[in-house]
C-alpha positions in Angstrom: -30.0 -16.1 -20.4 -27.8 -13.8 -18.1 -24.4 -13.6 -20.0 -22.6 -13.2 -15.9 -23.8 -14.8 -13.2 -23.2 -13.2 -9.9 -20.9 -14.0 -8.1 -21.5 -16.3 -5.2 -20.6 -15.3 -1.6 -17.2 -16.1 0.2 -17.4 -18.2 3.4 -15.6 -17.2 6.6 -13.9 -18.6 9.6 -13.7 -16.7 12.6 -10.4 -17.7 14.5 -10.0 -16.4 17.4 -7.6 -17.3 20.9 -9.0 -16.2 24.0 -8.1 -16.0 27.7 -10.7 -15.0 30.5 -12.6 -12.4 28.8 -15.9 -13.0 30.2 -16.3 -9.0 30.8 -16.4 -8.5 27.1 -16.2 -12.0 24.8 -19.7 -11.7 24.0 -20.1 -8.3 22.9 -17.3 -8.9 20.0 -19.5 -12.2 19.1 -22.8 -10.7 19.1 -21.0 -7.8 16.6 -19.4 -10.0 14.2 -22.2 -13.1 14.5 -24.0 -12.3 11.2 -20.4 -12.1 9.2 -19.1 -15.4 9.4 -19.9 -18.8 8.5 -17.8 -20.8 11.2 -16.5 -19.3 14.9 -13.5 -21.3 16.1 -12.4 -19.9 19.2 -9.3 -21.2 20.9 -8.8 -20.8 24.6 -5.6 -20.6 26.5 -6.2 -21.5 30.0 -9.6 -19.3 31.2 -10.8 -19.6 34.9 -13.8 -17.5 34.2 -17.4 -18.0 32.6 -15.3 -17.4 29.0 -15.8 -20.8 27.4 -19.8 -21.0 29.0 -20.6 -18.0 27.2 -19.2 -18.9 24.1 -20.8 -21.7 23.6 -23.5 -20.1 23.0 -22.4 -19.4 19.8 -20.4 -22.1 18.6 -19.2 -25.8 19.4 -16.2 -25.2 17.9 -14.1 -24.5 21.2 -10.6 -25.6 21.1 -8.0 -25.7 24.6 -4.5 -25.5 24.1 -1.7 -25.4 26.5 -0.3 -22.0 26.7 3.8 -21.8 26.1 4.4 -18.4 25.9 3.9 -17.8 22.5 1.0 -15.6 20.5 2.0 -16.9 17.4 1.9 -20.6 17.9 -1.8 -20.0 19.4 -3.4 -18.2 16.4 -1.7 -20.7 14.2 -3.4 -23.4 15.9 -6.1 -21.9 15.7 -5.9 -20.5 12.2 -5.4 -24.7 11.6 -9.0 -25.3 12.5 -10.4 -23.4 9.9 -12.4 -24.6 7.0 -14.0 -21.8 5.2 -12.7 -19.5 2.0 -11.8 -17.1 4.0 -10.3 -16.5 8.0 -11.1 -13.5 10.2 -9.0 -12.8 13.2 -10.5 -10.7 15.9 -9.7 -10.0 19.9 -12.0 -10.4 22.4 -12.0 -6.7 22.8 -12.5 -5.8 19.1 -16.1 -5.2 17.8 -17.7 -4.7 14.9 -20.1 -1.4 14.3 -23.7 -1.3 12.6 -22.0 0.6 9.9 -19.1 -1.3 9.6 -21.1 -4.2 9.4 -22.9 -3.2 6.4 -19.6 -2.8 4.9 -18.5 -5.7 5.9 -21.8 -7.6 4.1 -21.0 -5.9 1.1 -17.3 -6.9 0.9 -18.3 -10.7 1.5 -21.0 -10.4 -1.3 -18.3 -8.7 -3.8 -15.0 -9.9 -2.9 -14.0 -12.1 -6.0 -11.4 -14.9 -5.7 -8.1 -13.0 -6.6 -7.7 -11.3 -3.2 -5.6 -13.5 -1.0 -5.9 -10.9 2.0 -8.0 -7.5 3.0 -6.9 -4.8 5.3 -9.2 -2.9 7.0 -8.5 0.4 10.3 -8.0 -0.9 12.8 -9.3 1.7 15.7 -7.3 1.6 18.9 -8.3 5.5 20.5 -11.4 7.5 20.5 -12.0 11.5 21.5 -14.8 12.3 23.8 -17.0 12.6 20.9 -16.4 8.7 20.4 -14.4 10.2 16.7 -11.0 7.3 16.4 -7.9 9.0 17.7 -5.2 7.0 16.8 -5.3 4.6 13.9 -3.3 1.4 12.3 -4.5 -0.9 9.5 -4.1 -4.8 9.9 -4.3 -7.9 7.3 -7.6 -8.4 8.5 -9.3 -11.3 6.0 -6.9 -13.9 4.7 -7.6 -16.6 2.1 -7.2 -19.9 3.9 -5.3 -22.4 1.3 -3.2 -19.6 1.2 -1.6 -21.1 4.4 -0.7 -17.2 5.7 1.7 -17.7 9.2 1.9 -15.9 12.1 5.1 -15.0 13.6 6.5 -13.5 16.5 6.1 -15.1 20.4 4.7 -11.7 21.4 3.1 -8.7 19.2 3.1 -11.5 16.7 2.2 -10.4 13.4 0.4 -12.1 10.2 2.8 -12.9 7.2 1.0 -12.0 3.8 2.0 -12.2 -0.1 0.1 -11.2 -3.1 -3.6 -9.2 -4.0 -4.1 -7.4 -0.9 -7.7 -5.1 -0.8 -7.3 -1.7 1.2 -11.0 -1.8 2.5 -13.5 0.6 3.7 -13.8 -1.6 6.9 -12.8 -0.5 10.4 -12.8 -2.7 13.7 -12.7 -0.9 16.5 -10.7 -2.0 19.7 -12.8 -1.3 22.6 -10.3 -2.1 25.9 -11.4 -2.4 29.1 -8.9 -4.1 31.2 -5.7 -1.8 32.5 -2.4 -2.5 31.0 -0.9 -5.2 32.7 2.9 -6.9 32.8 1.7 -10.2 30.7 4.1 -9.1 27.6 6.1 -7.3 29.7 6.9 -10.7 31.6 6.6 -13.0 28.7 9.8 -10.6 27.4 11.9 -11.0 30.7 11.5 -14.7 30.8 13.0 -14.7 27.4 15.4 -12.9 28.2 16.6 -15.1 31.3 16.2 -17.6 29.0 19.1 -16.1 26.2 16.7 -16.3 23.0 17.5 -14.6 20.7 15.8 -11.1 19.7 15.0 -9.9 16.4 14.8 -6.3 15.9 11.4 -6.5 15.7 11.4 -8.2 19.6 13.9 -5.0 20.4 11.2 -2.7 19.5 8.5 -4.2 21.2 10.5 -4.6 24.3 11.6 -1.3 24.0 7.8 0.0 24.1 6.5 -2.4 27.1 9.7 -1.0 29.2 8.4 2.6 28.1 4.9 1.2 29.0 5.7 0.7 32.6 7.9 3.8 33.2 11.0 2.1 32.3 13.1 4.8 30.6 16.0 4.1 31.0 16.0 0.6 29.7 13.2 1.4 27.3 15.6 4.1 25.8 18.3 1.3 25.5 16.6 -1.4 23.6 15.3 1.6 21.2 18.7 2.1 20.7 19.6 -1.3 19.9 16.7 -1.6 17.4 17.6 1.6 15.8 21.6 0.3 15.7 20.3 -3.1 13.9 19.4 -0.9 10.8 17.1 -3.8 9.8 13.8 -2.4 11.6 10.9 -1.8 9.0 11.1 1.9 8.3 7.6 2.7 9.8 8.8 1.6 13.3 12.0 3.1 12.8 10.1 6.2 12.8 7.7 5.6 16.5 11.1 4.1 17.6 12.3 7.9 17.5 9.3 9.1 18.7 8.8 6.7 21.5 12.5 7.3 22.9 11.7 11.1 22.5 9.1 10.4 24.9 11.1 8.4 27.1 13.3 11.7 27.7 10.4 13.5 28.2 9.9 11.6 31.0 13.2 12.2 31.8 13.2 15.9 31.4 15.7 15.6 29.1 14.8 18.7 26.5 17.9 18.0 24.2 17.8 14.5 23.7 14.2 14.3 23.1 14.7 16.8 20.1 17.6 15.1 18.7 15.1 12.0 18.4 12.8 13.5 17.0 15.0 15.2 14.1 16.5 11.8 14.0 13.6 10.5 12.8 13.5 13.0 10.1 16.2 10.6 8.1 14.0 7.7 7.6 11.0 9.7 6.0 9.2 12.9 5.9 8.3 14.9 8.5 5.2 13.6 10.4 2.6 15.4 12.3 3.3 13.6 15.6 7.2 14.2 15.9 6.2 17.8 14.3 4.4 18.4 17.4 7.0 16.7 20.2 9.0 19.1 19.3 6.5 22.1 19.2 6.1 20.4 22.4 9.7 20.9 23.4 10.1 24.2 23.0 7.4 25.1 24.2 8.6 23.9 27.9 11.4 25.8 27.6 9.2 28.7 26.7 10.7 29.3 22.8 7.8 30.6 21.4 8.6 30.9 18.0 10.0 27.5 17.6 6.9 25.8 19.0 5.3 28.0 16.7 7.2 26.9 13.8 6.8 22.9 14.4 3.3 23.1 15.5 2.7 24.4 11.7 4.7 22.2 10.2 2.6 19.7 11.8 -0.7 21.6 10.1 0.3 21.1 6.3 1.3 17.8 6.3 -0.9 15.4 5.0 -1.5 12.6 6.2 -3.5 10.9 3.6 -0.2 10.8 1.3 1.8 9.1 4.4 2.8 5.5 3.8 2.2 4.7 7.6 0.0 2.4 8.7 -0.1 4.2 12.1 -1.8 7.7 12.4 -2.4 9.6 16.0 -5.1 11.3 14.1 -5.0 14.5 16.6 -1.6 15.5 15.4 -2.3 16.1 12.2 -6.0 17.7 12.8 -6.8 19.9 16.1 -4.0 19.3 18.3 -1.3 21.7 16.6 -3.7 24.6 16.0 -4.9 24.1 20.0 -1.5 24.5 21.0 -0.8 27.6 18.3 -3.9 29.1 20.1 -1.9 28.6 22.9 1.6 29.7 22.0 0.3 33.0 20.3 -1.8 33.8 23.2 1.6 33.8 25.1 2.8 35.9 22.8 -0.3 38.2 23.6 -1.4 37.8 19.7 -4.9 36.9 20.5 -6.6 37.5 17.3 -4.1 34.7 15.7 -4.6 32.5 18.7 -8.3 32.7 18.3 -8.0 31.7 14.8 -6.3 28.6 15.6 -8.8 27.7 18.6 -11.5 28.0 15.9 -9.5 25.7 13.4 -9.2 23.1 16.3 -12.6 23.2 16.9 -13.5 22.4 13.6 -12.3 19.1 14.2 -12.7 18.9 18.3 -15.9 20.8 18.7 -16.6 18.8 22.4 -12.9 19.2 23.3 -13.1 20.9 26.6 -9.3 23.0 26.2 -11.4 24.5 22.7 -14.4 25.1 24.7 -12.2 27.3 27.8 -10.2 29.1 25.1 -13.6 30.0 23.3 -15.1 30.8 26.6 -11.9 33.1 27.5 -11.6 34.8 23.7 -15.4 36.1 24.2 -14.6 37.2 27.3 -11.5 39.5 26.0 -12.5 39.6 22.0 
């Protein structure tokens, strides 16, 4: 007689709240199908064919009356759940062949102790299809762990104890243009005098950015940064963001005082390294571009505690633009070095395959 028995497989509920996403529901179903046990989907007002193509894959369809509020919507929906385990998706998030293998092996071996598992969560791709920029989200929850969300807008999931780092990445695959829906959602709020956490600050602060609001967006950063009770990882964007908002602005010196603001609440990271390689580089200091754009090379971003990586600042991007401050410097046996570096990482990037063009033209 076997001495262990294997373990037998979790079940999982797909939650999900949807609004008019005919153009791309189906493709996140058909991806994630094989995965789950149960597909709730809960929809918050669709005009389209959303609902008729999801019932093909479930009966489990759910309306609720939209009030504004991201949070109370998954909630509801994460109520309707009756597997182990719940899955959150958007409609615009799939599932890859190889992450779906993955994804089958984590159900077979995930054992009962793990109340939640975070998996990449892909937001930007290169031209080679390679992700770009990069977060990780509380992905897998145990359901009679009773896990909230909170938050009216950019709600987030509330999670405690064993939580699995897994090999897993969903990738979000947009196809709709950035509209005003948060954007609005925040102004009614604010007509209506609720209250803001400095979480609600941030976010506010980036939808303002979003839609070329710098001014404002540069005022609410402020405020969120002034709380001193923002988590420390959005402390840091916060600086970075408002950098870019005087970017915008063409204002050089307040973009770099944001940036080496940012430097209080953590090390340096490769994305503010290379705003302000950035910076000086408009105002044509060579060898202070120079100096941040390497700064940007050595760190590592494996041994950064953020959840959020712009995966180009810390690979290819600073050594493209040190190939481009040395060649103004007319070193162009150093720039070429850096080219080749970047295209170890971008080898389709088309500003590597000029510069290569242009070095065997001069080299």
């Amino acid at each position: 007689m076997e001495k262990m028995k294997k373990n037998k497989s979790i079940s999982i509920s797909l939650c999900m709240i949807v609004k008019n996403e005919e153009d791309v529901i189906e493709r996140c179903l058909m991806s994630v199908k094989s995965l789950v046990d149960e597909i709730i989907i809960v929809d918050t007002g669709s005009s389209d064919c959303t609902k008729e193509i999801i019932s093909a894959y479930t009966d489990f369809i759910f309306d609720f009356n939209w009030i504004d509020d991201f949070s109370a919507a998954r909630n509801f929906a994460f109520s309707k759940a009756t597997k182990d385990y719940i899955l959150w998706l958007d409609a615009d998030d799939i599932i890859t062949e190889e992450n779906i293998i993955n994804f089958l092996t984590l159900k077979q071996a995930l054992t009962r102790d793990v109340d939640a598992v975070s998996m990449a969560y892909h937001l930007a791709f290169d031209q080679d299809g390679n992700a770009s920029f990069s977060s990780w989200r509380n992905r897998l929850v145990k359901r009679e762990k009773q896990f909230k969300w909170h938050g009216f807008v950019h709600e987030y999931l509330e999670v405690n104890g064993n939580t699995l780092y897994s090999d897993i990445a969903i990738e979000h695959r947009k196809e709709n243009i950035h509209n005003a829906r948060n954007l609005v959602i925040y102004e009614k709020a604010l007509k209506a005098e609720r209250l803001f956490s400095p979480r609600d600050q941030y976010y506010y602060a980036n939808e303002c950015k979003d839609h070329g609001m710098y001014e404002k967006a540069i005022e609410w950063y402020q405020k969120f940064l002034n709380s001193k009770e923002g988590w420390v990882e959005d402390n840091i964007e916060a600086c970075g963001r408002m950098a870019d908002c005087y970017i915008h602005l063409k204002n050089w010196n307040e973009a770099i005082n944001c940036c080496i603001n940012s430097f209080h609440y953590d090390a340096p990271r490769g994305e503010n390294c290379c705003r302000l390689g950035f910076l000086y580089l408009q105002e044509s200091k060579f060898s202070q571009a120079i100096s941040w754009y390497k700064l940007a090379t050595v760190v590592d971003s494996s041994r950064l505690k953020s959840p959020f990586i712009n995966h180009a600042c810390h690979t290819w991007l600073p050594h493209l633009q040190l190939c481009l401050c040395y060649s103004k410097l007319g070193e162009f046996k150093v720039a070429k070095e850096h080219n080749d570096l970047a295209a170890q990482y971008a080898p389709n990037n088309p500003c590597v395959k000029h510069n290569q063009a242009f070095f065997k033209s001069i080299i």
